[in-house]
N, C-alpha and C positions, 0 to 999 in steps of 0.2 A: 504494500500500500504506500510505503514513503516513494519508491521511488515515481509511482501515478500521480500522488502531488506533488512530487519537484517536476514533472512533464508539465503538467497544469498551471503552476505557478507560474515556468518560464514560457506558456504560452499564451499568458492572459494578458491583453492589451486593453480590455475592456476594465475599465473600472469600476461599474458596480459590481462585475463578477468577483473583488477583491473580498471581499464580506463572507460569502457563503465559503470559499477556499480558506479563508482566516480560521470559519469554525471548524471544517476540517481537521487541519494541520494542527488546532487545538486538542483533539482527540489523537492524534499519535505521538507529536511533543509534547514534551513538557516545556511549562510555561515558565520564566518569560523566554520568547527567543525572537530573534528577526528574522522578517523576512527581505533580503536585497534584492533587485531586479539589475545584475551587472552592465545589463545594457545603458537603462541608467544612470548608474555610477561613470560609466565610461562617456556617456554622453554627456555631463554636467562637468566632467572632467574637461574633455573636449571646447568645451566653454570658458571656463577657468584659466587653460593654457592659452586660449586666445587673448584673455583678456592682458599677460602680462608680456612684456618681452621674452624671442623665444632663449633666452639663455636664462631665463626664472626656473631657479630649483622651487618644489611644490613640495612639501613634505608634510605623510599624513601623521598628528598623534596617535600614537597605539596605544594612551591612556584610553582614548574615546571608545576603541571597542576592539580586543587584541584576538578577539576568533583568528583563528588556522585561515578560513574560506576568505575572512577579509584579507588578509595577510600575504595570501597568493594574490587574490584580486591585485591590491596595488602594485605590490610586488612585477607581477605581468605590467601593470598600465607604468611603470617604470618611474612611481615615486618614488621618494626618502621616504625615510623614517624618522619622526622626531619622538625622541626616545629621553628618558628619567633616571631609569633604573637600570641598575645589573640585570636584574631579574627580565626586564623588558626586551631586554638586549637578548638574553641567551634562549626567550620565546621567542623573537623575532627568528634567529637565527633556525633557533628548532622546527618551525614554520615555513622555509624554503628564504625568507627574507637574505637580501644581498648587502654583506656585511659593507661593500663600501657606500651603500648608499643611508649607513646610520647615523646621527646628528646626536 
């Protein structure tokens, strides 16, 4: 069943259909979690890089949310990392994250 709603999820472009999929995904996770649409993410990014010069480094906090799937995500879309902690540091890494792009 997980993986019928991760198909689902990354096929809904309609927005009311987000509600009935919401209570779904409630009956097989556990609560709280997110749900991201990487497309997206990749598109608001895509925004953001336009808006500075292109030699602006972009660097995401991994206070804000240091999940594994987000970590790839940036990871791939070829942020930094703005990092705090040892600890932050050696999840980042354990998560596929590129040590040269840690701050």
């Amino acid at each position: 069943m997980r993986e019928e709603i991760k198909k689902e999820i990354l096929s809904l472009t309609d927005m009311d259909s987000w509600h009935s999929v919401v209570k779904d995904v409630c009956k097989v996770y556990p609560t709280p979690f997110y749900i991201i649409n990487p497309e997206i993410v990749k598109d608001y990014l895509k925004r953001i890089r336009k808006s500075f010069p292109e030699n602006t480094i972009i660097a995401y906090a991994t206070k804000a949310n240091y999940s594994p799937s987000i970590i790839k995500l940036f990871n791939n879309l070829d942020l930094h990392f703005d990092t705090f902690t040892a600890g932050e540091v050696v999840h980042l890494l354990n998560c596929g994250g590129d040590a040269e792009k840690v701050m």
